[in-house]
LUMDO-999524 format. One record per residue (C-alpha): z, x, y; residue in one letter. Coordinates in steps of 0.1 Angstrom, whole numbers, plus 5000, padded with zeros to 4 digits. Layout:
BEGIN
ZXYA ...
END
This chain:
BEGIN
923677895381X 920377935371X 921377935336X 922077615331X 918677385339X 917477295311X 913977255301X 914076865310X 911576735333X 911276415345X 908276185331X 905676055360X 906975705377X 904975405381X 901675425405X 902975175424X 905775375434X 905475725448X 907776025429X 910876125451X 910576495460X 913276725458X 913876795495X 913776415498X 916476355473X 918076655491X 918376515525X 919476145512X 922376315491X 923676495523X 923776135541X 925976005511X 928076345514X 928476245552X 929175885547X 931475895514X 935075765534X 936975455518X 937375595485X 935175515454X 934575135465X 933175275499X 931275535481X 929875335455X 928575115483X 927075385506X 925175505473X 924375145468X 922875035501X 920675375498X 919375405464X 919375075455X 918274895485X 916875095512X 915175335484X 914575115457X 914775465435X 916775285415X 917174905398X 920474735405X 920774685361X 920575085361X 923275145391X 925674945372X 924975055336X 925675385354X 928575315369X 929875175337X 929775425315X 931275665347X 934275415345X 934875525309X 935475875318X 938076125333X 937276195369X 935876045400X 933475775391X 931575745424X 930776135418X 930176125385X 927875815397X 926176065420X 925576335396X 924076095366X 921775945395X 920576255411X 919876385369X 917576105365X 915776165394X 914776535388X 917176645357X 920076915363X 919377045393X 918876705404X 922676635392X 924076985402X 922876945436X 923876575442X 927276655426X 927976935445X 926976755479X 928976465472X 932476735472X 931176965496X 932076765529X 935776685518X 936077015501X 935277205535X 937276935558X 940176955532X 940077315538X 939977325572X 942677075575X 944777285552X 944377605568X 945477405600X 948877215585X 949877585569X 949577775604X 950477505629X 952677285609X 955677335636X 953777215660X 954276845676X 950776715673X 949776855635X 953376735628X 952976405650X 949576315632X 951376335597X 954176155608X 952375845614X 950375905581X 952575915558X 954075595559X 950475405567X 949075585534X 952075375516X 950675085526X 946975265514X 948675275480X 950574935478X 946674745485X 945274965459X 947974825435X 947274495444X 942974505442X 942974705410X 945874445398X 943874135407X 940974275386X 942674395359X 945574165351X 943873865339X 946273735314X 949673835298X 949074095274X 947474295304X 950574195327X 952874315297X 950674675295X 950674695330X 954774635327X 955474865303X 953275145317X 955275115348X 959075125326X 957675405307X 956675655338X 959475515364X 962475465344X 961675625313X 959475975327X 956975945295X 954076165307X 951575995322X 948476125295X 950975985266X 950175675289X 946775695289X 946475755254X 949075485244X 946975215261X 943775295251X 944775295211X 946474955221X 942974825241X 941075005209X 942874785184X 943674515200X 939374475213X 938974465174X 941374205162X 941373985194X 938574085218X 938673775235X 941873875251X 941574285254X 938074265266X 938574185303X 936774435321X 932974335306X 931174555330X 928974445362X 926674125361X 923174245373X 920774075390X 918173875371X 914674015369X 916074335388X 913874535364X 911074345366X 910374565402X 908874915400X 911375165411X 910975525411X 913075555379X 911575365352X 912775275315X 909675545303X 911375805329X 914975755322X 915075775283X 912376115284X 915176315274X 916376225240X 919676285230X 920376505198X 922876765179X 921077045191X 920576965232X 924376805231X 925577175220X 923977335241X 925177175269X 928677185252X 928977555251X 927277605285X 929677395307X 932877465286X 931677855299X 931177745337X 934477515337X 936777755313X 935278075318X 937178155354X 940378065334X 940278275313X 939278525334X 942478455352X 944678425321X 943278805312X 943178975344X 946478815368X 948778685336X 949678395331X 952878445356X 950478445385X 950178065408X 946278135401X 946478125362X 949077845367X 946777635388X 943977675370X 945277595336X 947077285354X 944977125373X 941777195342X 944476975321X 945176705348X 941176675352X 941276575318X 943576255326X 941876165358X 940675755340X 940875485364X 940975695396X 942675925421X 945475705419X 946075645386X 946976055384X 948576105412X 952176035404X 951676295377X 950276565400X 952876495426X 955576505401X 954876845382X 953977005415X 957076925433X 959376985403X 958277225379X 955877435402X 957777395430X 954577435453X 955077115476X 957576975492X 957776575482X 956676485518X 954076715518X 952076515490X 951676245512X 950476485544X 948176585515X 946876255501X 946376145536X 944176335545X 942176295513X 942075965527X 940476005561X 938076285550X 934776245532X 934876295493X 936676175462X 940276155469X 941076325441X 940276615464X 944076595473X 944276865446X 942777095468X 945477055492X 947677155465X 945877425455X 946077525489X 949877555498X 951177655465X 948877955464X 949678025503X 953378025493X 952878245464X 950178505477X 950978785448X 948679065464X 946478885487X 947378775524X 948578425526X 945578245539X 943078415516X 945478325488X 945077985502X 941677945502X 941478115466X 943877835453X 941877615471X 938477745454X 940677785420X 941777415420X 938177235432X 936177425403X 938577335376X 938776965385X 935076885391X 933277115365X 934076905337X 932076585357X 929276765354X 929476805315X 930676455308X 927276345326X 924776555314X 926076555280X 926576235276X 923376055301X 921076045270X 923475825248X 924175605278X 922075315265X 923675295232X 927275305251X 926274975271X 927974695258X 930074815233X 932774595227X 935874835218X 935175055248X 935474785269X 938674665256X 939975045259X 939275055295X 940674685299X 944174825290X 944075175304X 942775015337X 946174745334X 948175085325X 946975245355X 948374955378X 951475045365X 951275415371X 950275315408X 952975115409X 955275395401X 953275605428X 953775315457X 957475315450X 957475715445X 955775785480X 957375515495X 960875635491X 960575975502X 958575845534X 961075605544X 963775775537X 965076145547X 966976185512X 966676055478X 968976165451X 967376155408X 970476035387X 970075945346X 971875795324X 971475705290X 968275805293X 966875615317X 966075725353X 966775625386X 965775735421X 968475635447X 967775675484X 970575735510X 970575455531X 972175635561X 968875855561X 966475565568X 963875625594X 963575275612X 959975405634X 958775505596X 959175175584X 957574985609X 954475215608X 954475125571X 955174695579X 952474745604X 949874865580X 950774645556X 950274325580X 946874535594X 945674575557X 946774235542X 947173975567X 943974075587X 941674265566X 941874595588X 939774895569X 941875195559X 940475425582X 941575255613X 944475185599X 944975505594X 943975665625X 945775395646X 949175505623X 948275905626X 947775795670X 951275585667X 952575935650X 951576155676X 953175945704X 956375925691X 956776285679X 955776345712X 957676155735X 961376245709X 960576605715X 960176565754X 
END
């Protein structure tokens, strides 16, 4: 890895504020590695409360500028947040090292987790603890359709996006990057010829004077590095070789036939169409995993996205999970679980090697991104696509939780998923109410919702077994 530092080093701070050192940065990264649960808002606040607050390493009208231009991009935001912070503090080892720390917890708990469900999946308390998460990680989804909706939604044009995002993947099966694209054309235009209507997400109102105090990253420090043809190729051709060089390895060496080509090739494309989080890509995953791959079973992307949820990390790291069991169902010439943990390894690389490059290709140019008008109106719609999309994913999970059978019919075109109401599972849905009421009603966080649903499971498995 050595290859790709650069030559960038980072300018001497302010005397009023002493340089971070390396093995301090190093230590504070592992406590946001250790404390990243809730999902990006959770994360963004852990990263928040220690850099910006208890730090000061960084000024609150930084932090957001950062996080606005890792809103614009494929991928994880809070990570990508992570990596652009930790490359202004000492460069790209400062970024490789906080990137890498910020997966490494869920990617070794994910792992651990899936190496457990794979060998003891038959028996009652693995199978007890997913029972009750399933249908609680419905109700997961359902709030994050209603928070990203309330922020995203804020007149009828976005309502009407949102709306025919949600026709176009549910009834209609458009694929969900045609989606993407689609509405960020439309937010493109439309922030051109009426921006006071397509501009709705305008980025994060700072604090006044914020810069005014001396933090450890400082305008001088921050804009050292100067963006250019030359550095930007470089850069290009170095992490285009890191993120495509293992698939083509792959291609050359196991064919494209083998569930390690497949993966990588798939999930290196779905990393691609990761914009306005986890969720928002989901329903695709889920969908061309079940049915064309055939590597999950549709219940078994819930046990999987559950516990992306109650493990440290981006929850894109549900992936992982997928990685996991199709390649433990498919081993070719390895044993099952070392196929497993290849998959697993296979399917983290491919999805969070491009974050790096989107950062430190584009951290330079950041400042001249800031404010711009069309981009903002291109996130406004893809962000009111995406509630749609999640929408589609609520309903998706929602029937193959509550229900032991759901049958796909078309006609004319249009699709329809009808459940069979004679295999309704009564406990399921009232794990699902319950965490709905927890979640809405009184404000419970997601992770004790969750663990109370996954301790509801176990009990119930347990006592209709005995």
């Amino acid at each position: 890895m050595a290859t790709v530092i650069t030559k960038d080093k980072p300018e001497p701070v302010a005397a009023d504020h002493e340089p971070v050192t390396f093995r301090e940065a190093f230590w504070v990264w592992c406590r946001v590695a250790a404390l990243s649960f809730g999902g990006p808002a959770g994360q963004i606040a852990v990263m928040h409360r220690l850099l910006v607050d208890e730090k000061r390493w960084v000024s609150e009208n930084r932090f957001l500028h950062a996080l606005n231009y890792c809103m614009l991009l494929p991928g994880p935001e809070a990570q990508q947040l992570a990596i652009y912070i930790g490359w202004l503090l000492h460069r790209t080892l400062g970024g490789l090292v906080a990137g890498t720390l910020f997966v490494l917890s869920g990617f070794l708990s994910i792992l651990a987790l899936s190496v457990l469900y794979s060998t003891y999946h038959d028996v009652a308390l693995v199978e007890g603890i997913f029972y009750g998460l399933k249908p609680a990680v419905v109700a997961v989804v359902v709030e994050a359709v209603a928070r990203i909706g309330k922020r995203a939604l804020k007149n009828r044009v976005m309502v009407f996006i949102a709306a025919a995002a949600f026709v176009g993947i549910f009834f209609l099966g458009v694929p969900f990057p045609v989606i993407v694209a689609a509405a960020a054309a439309i937010g493109f235009v439309g922030g051109k010829l009426w921006p006071a209507t397509f501009v709705v997400i305008k980025g994060h109102v700072a604090k006044e004077n914020d810069d005014a105090q001396r933090h450890a990253i400082t305008d001088e420090h921050a804009s050292a590095v100067r963006p250019g043809a030359r550095r930007s190729m470089k850069v290009l051709v170095i992490w285009l070789l890191i993120w495509l060089g293992p698939v083509v390895a792959l291609y050359r060496f196991a064919g494209p036939g083998s569930v390690y080509t497949q993966q990588a090739l798939f999930f290196s494309k779905a990393a691609m169409v990761t914009f306005g989080g986890a969720y928002s890509v989901l329903a695709y995953v889920a969908e061309e995993c079940v049915k064309t791959y055939g590597w999950l079973e549709p219940g078994e992307m819930l046990d999987g996205l559950g516990m992306a949820e109650t493990t440290p990390g981006p929850l894109i790291q549900v992936v992982q999970f997928v990685g996991f069991m199709g390649a433990y169902r498919n081993p070719g010439p390895l044993s099952p679980l070392a196929a497993g943990i290849a998959g697993s390894v296979i399917t983290t690389w491919v999805t969070y090697a491009p974050c790096f490059m989107w950062i430190f290709l584009g951290a330079p140019y950041i400042e001249s991104l800031r404010g711009r008008a069309a981009l903002n109106a291109a996130l406004s719609a893809v962000t009111a696509a995406v509630v749609g999309v999640i929408l589609n994913l609520s309903i998706w999970f929602a029937l193959h939780t509550l229900f032991g059978k759901v049958v796909e019919q078309r006609a004319y075109g249009i699709r329809l998923l009808v459940p069979d109401w004679s295999t309704i599972d009564p406990m399921s849905v009232l794990i699902a109410a319950s965490a709905l009421v927890a979640m809405f009603r009184f404000k419970v966080g997601m992770i004790p919702t969750l663990a109370v649903a996954a301790a509801v499971g176990v009990v119930y498995h347990v006592l209709m077994r005995t």
